[in-house]
TORMARDO-906066 format. One record per residue (C-alpha): residue number from 1; residue in three letters; x, y, z negated. Coordinates in Angstrom, 1 decimal. Layout:
> NUM,ALA,X,Y,Z
...
END
This chain:
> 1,UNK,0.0,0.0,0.0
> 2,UNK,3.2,2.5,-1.0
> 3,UNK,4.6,1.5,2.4
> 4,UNK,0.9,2.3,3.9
> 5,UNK,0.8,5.4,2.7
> 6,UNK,4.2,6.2,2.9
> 7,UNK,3.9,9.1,5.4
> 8,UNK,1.2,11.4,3.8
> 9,UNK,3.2,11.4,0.6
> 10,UNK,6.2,12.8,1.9
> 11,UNK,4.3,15.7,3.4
> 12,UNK,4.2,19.4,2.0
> 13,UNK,1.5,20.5,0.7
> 14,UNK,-0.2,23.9,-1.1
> 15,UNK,-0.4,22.7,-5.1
> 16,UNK,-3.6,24.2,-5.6
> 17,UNK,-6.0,22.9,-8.0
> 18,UNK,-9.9,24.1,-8.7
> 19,UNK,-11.9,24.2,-11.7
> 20,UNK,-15.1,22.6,-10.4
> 21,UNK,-18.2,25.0,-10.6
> 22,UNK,-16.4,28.0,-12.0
> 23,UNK,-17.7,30.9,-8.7
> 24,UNK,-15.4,33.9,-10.8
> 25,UNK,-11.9,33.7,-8.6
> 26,UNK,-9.8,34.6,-11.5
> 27,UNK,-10.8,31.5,-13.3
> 28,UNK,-11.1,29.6,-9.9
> 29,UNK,-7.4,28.5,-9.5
> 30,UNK,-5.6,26.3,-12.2
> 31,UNK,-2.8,25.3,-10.4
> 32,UNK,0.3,27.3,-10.1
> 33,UNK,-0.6,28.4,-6.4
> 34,UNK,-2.8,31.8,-5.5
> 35,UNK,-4.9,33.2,-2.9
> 36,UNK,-2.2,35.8,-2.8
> 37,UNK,0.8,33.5,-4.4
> 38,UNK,1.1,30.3,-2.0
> 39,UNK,3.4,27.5,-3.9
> 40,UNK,4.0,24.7,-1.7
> 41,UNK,5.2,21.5,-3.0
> 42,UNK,7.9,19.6,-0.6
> 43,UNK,10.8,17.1,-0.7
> 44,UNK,14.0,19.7,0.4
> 45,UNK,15.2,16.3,2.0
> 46,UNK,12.9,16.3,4.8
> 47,UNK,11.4,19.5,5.0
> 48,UNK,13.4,22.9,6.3
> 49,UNK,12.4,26.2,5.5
> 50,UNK,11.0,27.2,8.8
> 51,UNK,8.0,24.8,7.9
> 52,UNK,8.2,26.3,4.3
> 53,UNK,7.6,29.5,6.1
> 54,UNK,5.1,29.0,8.1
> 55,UNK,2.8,26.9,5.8
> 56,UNK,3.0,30.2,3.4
> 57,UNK,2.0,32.6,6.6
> 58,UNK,-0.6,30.3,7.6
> 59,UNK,-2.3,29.7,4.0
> 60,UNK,-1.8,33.9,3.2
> 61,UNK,-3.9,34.2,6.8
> 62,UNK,-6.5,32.2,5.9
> 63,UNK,-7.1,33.0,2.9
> 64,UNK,-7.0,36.9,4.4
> 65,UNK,-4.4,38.0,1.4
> 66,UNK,-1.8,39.1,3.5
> 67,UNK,-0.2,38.8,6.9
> 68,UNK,3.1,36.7,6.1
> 69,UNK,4.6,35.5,3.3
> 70,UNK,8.0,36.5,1.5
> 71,UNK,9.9,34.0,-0.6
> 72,UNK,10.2,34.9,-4.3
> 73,UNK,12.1,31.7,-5.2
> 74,UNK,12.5,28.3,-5.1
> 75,UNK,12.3,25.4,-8.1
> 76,UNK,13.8,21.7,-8.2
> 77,UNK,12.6,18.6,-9.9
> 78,UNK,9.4,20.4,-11.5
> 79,UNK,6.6,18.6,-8.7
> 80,UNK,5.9,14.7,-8.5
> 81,UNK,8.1,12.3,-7.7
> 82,UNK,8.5,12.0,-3.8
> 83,UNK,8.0,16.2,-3.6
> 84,UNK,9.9,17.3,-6.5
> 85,UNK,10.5,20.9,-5.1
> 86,UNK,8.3,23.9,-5.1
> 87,UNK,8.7,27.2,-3.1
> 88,UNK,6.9,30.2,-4.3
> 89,UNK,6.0,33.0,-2.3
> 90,UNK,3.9,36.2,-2.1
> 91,UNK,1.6,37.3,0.4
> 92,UNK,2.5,40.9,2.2
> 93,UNK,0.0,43.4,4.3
> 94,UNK,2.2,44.3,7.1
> 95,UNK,2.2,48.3,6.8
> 96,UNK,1.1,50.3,9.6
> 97,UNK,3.3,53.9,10.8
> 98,UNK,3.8,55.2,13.7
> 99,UNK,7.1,54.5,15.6
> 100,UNK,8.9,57.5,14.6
> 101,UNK,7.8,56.3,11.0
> 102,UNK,6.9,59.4,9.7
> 103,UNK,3.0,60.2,8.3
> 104,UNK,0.7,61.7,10.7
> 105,UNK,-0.1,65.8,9.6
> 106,UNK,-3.7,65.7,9.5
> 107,UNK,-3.9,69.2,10.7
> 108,UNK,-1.9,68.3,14.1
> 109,UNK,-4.2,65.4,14.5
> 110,UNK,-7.9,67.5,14.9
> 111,UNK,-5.8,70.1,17.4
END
């Protein structure tokens, strides 16, 4: 059965855990992962950081926290047995300025 399920074990995943029933979404979450805080559990043996990476963009998308992730750090032999890393990261609004990158004078903008 170990051998069966061999695959899907090894496999990254966001450590996310619900409170069944609870609808207020600061009590939601019990696990050490976010809506705006992905933690992904891995195995730093078979998984690189560019999947790391993108697993965090795509879960602060979704969850419509952010538009990419940045890494705040990394912990080893803390998850379960066959993924005993995490990664921690945060989710980041990209921030919008105008290519000279210097605020818009309101007064220049009605003329």
């Amino acid at each position: 059965m170990l051998f069966l399920s061999g695959c899907s074990l090894l496999q990254p995943f966001i450590d996310r855990r619900r409170n069944p029933g609870v609808s207020d979404i600061n009590k939601l979450y019990t696990g050490p992962s976010k809506p705006d805080r992905p933690v992904i559990c891995y195995n730093p043996l078979l998984t690189d950081d560019k999947e790391l990476q993108q697993m965090a963009d795509d879960e602060c998308v979704a969850e419509e926290t952010g538009d990419y992730a940045e890494l705040t750090e990394k912990k080893y032999f803390e998850g379960r047995l066959l993924s005993p890393a995490r990664a921690y990261y945060k989710c980041v609004k990209q921030e919008t300025q105008n290519p000279e990158g210097k605020e818009e004078d309101e007064s220049v903008v009605g003329k």
